[in-house]
N, C-alpha and C positions, 0 to 999 in steps of 0.2 A: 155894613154886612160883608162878612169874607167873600169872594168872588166864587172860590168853590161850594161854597154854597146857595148862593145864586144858581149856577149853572146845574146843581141839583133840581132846582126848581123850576127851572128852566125845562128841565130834562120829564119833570113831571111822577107825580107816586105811580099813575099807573105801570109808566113804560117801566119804572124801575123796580114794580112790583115783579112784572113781567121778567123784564132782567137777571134780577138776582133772586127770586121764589118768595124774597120775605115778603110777609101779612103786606097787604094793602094798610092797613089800620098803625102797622107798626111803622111805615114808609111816613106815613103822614106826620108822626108824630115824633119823628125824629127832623124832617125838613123843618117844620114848623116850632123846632127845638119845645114841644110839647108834654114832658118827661113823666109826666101822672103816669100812665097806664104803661110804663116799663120799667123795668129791673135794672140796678145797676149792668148786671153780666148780660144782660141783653142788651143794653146802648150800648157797651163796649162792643159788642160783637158785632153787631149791626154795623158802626162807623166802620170797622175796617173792613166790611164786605165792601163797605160801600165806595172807601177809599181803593181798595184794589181795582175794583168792579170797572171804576171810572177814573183811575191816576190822578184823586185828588187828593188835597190836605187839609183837610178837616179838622185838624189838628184846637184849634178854638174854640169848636163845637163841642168836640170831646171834653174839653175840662172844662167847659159851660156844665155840660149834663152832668160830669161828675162832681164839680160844685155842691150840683144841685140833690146829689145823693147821700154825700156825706152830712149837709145838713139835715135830709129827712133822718140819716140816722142818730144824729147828736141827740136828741130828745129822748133816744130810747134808751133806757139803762136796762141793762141786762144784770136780771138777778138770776142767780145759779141756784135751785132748791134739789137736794138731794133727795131722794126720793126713798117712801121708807121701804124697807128688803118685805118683802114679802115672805111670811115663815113658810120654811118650807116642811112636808108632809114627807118626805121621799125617803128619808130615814128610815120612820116608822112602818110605813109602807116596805122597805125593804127588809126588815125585822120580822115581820108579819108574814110575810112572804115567805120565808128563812125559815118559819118555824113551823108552816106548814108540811112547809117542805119535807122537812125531818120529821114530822108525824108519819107523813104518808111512806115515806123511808122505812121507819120505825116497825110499821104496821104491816109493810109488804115482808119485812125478812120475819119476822114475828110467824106470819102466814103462811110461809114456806117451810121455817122449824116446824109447823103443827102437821103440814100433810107429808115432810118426809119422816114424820118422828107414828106416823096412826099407821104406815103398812106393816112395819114390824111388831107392832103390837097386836096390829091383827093376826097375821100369820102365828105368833106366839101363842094367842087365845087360842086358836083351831087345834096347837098340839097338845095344848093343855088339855083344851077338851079330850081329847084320841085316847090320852094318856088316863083322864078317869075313868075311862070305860072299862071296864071288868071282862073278859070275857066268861061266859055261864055256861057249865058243864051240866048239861041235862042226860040223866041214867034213862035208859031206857029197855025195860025188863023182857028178856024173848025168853016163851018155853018150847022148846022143842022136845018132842017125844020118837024118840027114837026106838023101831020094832026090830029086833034082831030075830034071825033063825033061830037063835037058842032063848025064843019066847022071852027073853030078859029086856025088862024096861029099865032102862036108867032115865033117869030125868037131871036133863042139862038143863041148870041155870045160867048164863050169861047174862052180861049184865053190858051190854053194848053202849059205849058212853060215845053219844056225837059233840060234837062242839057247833055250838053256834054261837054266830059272831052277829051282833047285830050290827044295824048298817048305820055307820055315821056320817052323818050331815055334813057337808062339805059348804064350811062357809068363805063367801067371796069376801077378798079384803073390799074396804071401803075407801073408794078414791073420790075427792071430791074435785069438783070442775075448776079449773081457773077464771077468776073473772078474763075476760076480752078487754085492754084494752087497748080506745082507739083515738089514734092520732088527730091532734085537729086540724084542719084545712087550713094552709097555708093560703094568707090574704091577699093576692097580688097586686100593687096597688099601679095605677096607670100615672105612667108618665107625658108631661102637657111640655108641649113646645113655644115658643113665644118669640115671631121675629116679625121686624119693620125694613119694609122694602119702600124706600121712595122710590118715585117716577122723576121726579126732578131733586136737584140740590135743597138741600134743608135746612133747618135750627132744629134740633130736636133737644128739648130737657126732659129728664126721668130721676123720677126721687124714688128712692128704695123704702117702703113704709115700716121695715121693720125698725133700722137704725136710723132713717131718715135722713141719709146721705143722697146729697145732690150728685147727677153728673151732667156735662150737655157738650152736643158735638155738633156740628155743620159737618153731613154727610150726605154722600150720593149714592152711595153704595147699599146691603145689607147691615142691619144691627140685630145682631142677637143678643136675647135679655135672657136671665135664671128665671124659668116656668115658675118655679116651687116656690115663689116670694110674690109681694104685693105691690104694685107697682102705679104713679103715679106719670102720667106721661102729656108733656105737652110741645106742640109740634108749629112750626112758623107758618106752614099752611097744608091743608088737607090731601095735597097730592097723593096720597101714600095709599100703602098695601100692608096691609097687616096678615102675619100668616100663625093661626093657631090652630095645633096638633096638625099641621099640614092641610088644616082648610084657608082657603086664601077670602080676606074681606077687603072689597074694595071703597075707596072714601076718595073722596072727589069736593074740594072747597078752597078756596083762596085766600080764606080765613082763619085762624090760627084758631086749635082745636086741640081739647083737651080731653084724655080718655083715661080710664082706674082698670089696671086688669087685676085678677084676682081669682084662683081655682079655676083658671084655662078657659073665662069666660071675661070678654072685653067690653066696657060700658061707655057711651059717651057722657061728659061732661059742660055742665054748664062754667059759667066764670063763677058765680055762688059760690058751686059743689064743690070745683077745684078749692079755693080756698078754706072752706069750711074742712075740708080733708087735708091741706097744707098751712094749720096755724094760720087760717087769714092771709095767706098770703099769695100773691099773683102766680109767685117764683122762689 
């Protein structure tokens, strides 16, 4: 058995759980060169913590365990199925859309020719009307008897003609009301924040569930993720802070711990779940 490896064991999981933050479970299973319940990129990563951690070389262990990975993957044949396109609607929809569009176009200028084309035609009717009106000369017979000193009557007829004008109607043109209309309420939609603050040094992996792109970091610091995506997260142990829309959640475990965030709300996972949402797989 290599010597630094030995003195691993020697050294004990707990202390080096303690040590370097990794899982208790993960510690054990790399001493005990155990390789089932790890991921190739996780034994990789793990030795060289563990080589820095404690200036050893490990170096036999390492291509033990990778050995032992490349034969779990030899069995697997990767078949490539291209996936059929799904038709798409959004043409048509925009067509549809298009030709609305231009009705209601259509129908607004349409609508405007008819109420600036009805005041001059009214004002026109009212002179038309003005203009049939006749005015009617009514006679209106006076006698006057006239007595003069020289006893002589004459009788004056006049014939006093008035005019009357009769009185026309004064009609209001007809305006008709514009419809109202009213804008729609702009939807604002809220934006979600999504970051991981360890307490101690970590292993964190996060798979992006859109494309399903892996990525994984040993960090001590803050990690900020894209709110707006669906995220797959597993961490070498629970020390951590998770902070969403600026509420802060605290988690506390020595055990490597997996969590699905999705629409600004964060879930914990089982070993199961994780899989059954990762292709079966641990990582």
């Amino acid at each position: 058995m290599n010597k630094d490896l030995k003195k691993l064991k020697i050294i004990g999981a707990q202390k080096i759980h303690e040590d370097t933050h990794i899982a208790l479970g993960y510690v054990q299973s790399v001493i005990h060169a155990s390789f089932e319940g790890l991921t190739k990129i996780q034994f990789v990563g793990f030795i060289s913590i563990l080589e820095r951690e404690y200036n050893l070389d490990l170096s036999a262990l390492k291509a033990r365990g990778i050995s032992y990975f490349e034969e779990e993957e030899t069995p697997r044949s990767k078949v490539f199925v291209i996936p059929e396109r799904k038709k798409s609607f959004t043409g048509l929809y925009v067509f549809i859309v298009l030709v609305i569009f231009s009705l209601a176009i259509y129908a607004t200028v349409e609508y405007k020719k008819e109420n600036l084309t009805s005041e001059p035609l009214a004002n026109h009717t009212i002179l038309d009307a003005q203009k049939k009106i006749t005015v009617k000369k009514v006679a209106i017979p006076l006698e006057e008897n006239l007595t003069k000193e020289t006893n002589t009557t004459q009788e004056v007829n006049s014939s006093v003609v008035k005019e009357v004008v009769p009185q026309v109607p004064v009609l209001k043109p007809i305006v008709e009301k514009k419809p109202v209309i009213v804008a729609p309420k702009k939807v604002i939609q809220k934006k979600h924040s999504f970051v991981i603050k360890p307490r101690s040094r970590v292993w964190i992996g996060y798979i992006n569930l859109t494309d399903k792109k892996k990525k994984q970091a040993i960090i001590k610091h803050i990690l900020t993720l894209d709110a707006s995506k669906e995220w797959l997260i597993s961490a070498g142990h629970g020390n951590i802070n998770i902070v969403l829309d600026g509420k802060t959640k605290h988690f506390s475990s020595a055990q490597s711990v997996r969590y699905l965030y999705k629409n600004g709300s964060l879930k914990k996972l089982s070993i199961a779940e994780f899989k059954k949402l990762n292709n079966g797989r641990l990582w």
